[in-house]
N, C-alpha and C positions, 0 to 999 in steps of 0.2 A: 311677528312674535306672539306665542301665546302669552297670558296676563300670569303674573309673576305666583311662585307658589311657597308663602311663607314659609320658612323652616325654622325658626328660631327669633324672637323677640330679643329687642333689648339694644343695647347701645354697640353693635359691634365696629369696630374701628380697622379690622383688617381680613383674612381670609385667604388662602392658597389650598387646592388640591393636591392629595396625596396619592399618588403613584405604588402600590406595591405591586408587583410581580406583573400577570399581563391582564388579569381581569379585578383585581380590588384597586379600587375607587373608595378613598376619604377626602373629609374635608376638616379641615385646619378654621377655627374662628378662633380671634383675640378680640374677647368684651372686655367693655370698660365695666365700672362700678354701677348697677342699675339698683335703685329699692335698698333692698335687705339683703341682694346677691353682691359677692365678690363679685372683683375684676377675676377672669378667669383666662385658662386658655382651654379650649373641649375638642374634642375630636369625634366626629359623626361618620357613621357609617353611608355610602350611595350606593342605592338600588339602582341601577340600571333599567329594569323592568318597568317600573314604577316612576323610573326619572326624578326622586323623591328620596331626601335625607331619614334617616331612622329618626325617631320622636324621642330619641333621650341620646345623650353623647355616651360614647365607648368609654372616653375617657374625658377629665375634668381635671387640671393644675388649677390650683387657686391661688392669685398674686395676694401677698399681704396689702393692708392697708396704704391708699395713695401710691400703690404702684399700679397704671393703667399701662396693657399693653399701644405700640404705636403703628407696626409692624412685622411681618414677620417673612420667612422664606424658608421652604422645605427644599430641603438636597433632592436631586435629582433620582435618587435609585429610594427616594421614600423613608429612610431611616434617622435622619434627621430632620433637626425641627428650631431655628432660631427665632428668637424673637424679642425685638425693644420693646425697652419698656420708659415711661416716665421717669424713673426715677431710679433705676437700678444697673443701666446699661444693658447690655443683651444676653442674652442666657439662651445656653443650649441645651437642649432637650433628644432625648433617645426614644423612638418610638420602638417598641416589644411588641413584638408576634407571637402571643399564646394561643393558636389555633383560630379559633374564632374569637378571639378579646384578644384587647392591647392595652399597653400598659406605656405611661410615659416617666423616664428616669433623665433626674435633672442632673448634669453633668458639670459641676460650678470649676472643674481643676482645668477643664477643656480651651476655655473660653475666658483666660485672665486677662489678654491685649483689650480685649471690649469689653472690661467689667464699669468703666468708670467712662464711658466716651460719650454720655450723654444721650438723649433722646437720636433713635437714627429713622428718618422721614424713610427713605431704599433701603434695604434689604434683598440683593441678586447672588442668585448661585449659577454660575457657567452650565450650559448646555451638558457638556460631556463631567460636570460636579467636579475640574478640579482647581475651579477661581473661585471665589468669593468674596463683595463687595460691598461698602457698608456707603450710605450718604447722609450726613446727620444735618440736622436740623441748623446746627451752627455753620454748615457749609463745610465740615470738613469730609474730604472721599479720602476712602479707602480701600486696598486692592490685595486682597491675600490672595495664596495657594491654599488649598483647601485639602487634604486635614492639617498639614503642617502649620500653616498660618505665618508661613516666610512673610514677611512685605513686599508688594510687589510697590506702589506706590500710595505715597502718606502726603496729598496734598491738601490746605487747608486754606479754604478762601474768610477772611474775617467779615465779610458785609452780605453774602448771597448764602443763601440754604439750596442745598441740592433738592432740586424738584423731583427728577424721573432718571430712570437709569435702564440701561437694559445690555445683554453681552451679545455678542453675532454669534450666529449659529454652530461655526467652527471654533470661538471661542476666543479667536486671535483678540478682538476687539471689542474695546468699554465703552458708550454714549454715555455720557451726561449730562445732564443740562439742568443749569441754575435757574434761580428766579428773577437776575435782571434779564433772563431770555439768552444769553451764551450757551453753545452746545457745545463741549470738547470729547475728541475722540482720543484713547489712549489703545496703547499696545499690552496687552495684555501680558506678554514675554519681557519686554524689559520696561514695560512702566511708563517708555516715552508720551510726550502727547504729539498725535498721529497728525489731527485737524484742530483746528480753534474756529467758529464759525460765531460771530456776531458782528451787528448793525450800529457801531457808535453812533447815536446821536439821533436813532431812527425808530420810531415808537413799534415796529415789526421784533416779537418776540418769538423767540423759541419755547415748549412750553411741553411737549411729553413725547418720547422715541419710543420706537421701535423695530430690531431686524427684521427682513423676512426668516421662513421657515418653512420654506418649500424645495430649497437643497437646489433650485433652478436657477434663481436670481438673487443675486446679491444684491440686496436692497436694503435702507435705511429709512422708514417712515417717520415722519414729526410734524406735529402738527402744529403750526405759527399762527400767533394773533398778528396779522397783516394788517394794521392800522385799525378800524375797530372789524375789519371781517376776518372772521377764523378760516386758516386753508391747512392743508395737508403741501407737503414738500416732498419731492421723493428723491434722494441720493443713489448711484451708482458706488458702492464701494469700492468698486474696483479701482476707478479713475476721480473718484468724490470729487465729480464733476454731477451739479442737479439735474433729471430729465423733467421732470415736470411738476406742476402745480396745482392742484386742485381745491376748490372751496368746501368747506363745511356747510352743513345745516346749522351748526351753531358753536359757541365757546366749549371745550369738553376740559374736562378734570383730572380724567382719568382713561387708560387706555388698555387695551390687550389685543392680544392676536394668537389666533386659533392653531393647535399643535401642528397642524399642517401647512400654516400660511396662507392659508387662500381669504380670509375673513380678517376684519379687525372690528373688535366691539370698542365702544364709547362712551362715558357717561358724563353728563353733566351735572350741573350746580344746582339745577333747581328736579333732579331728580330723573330725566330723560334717560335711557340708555336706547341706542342704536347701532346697526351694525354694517360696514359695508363689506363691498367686494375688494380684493386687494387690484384688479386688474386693470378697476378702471374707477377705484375712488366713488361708486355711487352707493347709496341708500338701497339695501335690498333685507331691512327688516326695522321697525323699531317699535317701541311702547314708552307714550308719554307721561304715562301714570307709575312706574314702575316702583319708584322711590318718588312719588309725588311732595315737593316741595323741602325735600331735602335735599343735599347733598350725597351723591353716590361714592362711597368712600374706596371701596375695592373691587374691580372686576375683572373675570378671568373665562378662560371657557374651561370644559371638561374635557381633559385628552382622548377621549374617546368616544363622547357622544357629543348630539345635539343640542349639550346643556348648558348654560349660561347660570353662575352666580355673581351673582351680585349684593353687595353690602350700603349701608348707611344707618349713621349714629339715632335715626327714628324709628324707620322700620324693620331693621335687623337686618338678618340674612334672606334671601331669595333665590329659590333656584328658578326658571324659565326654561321654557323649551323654545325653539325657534324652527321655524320652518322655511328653506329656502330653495326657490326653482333654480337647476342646477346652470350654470350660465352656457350647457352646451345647448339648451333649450330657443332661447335668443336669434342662437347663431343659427342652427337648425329650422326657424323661421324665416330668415331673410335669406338663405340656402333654397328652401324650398318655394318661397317666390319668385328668386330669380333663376330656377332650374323650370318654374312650369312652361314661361314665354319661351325657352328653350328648346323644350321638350315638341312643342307643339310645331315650333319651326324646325325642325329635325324630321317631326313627322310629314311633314307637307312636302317637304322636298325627298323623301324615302318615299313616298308614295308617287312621285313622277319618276325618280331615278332608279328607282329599285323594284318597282309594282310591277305590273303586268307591258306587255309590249301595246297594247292598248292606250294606255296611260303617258307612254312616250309618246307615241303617236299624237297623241290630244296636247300634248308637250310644247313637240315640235312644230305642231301645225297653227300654232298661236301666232300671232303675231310680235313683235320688239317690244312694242310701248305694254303689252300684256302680259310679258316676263317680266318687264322692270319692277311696274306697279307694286306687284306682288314683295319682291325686293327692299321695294324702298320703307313699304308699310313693315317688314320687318324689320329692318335697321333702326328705326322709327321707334318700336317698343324696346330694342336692346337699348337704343341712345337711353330710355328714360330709366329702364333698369338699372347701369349704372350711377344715371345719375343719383337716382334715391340709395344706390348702395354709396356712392362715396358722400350724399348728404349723413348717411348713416354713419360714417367713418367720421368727419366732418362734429357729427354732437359727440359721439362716443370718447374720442381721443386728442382730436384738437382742442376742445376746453380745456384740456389740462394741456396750460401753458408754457411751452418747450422754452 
């Protein structure tokens, strides 16, 4: 990963990309009260080009006094914009398209069910925009239709605050997972809870989900503090039965996965943000300094590019570029090692059986034990070809513990 490329100072506390049409790219920041500026909410234009936010926001909401935003979530199709706050519940917001400028219009008659529900830790809008779901600080979830704001489910835990939240790709299904480490799965259709999944009595926590998003595999990512080592767990939804397990580099805070599914970024506590593969759980970028010695509050990637933001309450916003060798690269190595020994035993026996009548001759007129020979010194490199390819199989897949 290249080294982070400041875009905005200040105390930001949240962040989401904004989606219009098929090539505008914004970004969504909620700062708290820094100096002499309001808490605010601003909206920044992204160059693609340039991989770099415009130097002054499009747009700028200014919260009153002691209202800090806490989080926020933009609808899927870009024209909405919610967002907790401290002290006022959640307010929605209309983002306007005047050609090249936008304009944001606060909507206070839209949004009366969440005018009073207290600080909300989640904020999720359904893939296809037509769920929406809040998890506040005091532990209570909740699960609207989106724009109607039906209830789909109003469940309220009195002792756990909802940590992380996330919906599946088709949208049937809600994650949530609190802070004594419990993850429950809900049905998005009629509200039921689907799965309940936690450890009484077992210091192994649940602690931040996520679906896949690759429209291939139906998968559920979370990653568990396993007594004091942090792992990743991977769910089949189909049959939410677990296939495997894999270890962290370290404790993370905070989570995302890349519009496509193939990547999941990560940030931790003391500022880390890193990023793996989805297929096999490893490290294939990170930067230690990125948010050095704060906490990384919000991270996401860019739906369309190579770009990574990321946030924290020290160093503001960042945008990052990342650079990653693509994993058919890998495979296409250990492909081409085990095709040379191949290739070359192909050629030696086309060259007696297929060459000249010469070459038979010379073939033939060998002796037993000087046909074998030959034979056995080949069997001999394939034995060990395999073997390094299923050693290769061996790190790749059986570490993650079935």
């Amino acid at each position: 990963m290249d080294g982070g490329f400041l875009v905005e100072r200040g105390t930001v506390a949240c962040s989401s990309w904004i989606c219009r049409g098929r090539t505008t790219r914004l970004v969504a920041l909620g700062k708290s009260k820094y100096g002499d500026h309001p808490a605010s909410l601003q909206i920044f234009k992204f160059d693609p080009a340039t991989k770099s936010l415009s130097s002054t926001p499009s747009v700028t909401y200014d919260f009153e006094d002691g209202c800090d935003p806490v989080s926020l979530a933009v609808h899927p199709k870009g024209s909405y914009i919610i967002c907790s706050t401290t002290t006022g519940g959640c307010r929605l917001f209309e983002l306007n398209d005047h050609g090249r400028n936008f304009s944001l219009s606060h909507l206070p008659q839209e949004l009366r069910s969440l005018e009073e529900v207290g600080p909300q830790k989640c904020l999720v809008f359904s893939t296809d925009g037509s769920r929406f779901a809040t998890g506040g600080v005091d532990g209570h979830l909740r699960l609207h239709e989106w724009p109607g704001m039906r209830t789909i489910v109003d469940e309220s835990e009195a002792h756990n605050s909802v940590n992380d939240m996330d919906f599946s790709l088709d949208s049937r299904y809600l994650a949530s997972i609190y802070t004594d480490g419990s993850l429950r799965i809900w049905d998005t259709d009629n509200g039921g809870a689907v799965k309940f999944m936690t450890r009484p009595g077992s210091p192994d926590k649940f602690e931040l989900c996520r679906f896949s998003r690759d429209r291939t595999k139906p998968y559920l990512f979370c990653t568990l503090q396993e007594g004091y080592r942090p792992a990743t767990v991977i769910w089949d939804i189909c049959t939410w039965n677990i296939i495997g397990v894999k270890d962290l580099r370290k404790h993370a805070c905070v989570m995302s996965i890349s519009t496509g599914g193939s990547y999941i970024a990560l940030g931790s506590k003391d500022g880390e943000v890193w990023i793996v593969e989805v297929w096999d759980i490893d490290d294939c970028g990170w930067s230690k300094e990125l948010h050095l010695g704060c906490q990384v509050t919000s991270l996401s990637f860019c739906p369309s590019n190579w770009v990574l933001l990321s946030t924290s309450n020290q160093w503001g916003a960042m945008i990052t570029k990342f650079h990653i060798r693509p994993r058919i690269t890998r495979e296409l190595m250990v492909v081409a090692l085990a095709t040379y020994p191949l290739l070359y035993f192909l050629d030696y026996f086309f060259e007696y059986f297929f060459g000249f009548p010469s070459h038979w001759e010379e073939w033939s007129n060998r002796a037993i034990e000087t046909k074998i020979i030959p034979i056995l010194e080949y069997l001999l490199i394939f034995f060990f070809i395999f073997l390094f390819i299923f050693l290769f199989i061996i790190v790749k897949f059986v570490s993650i513990r079935i």
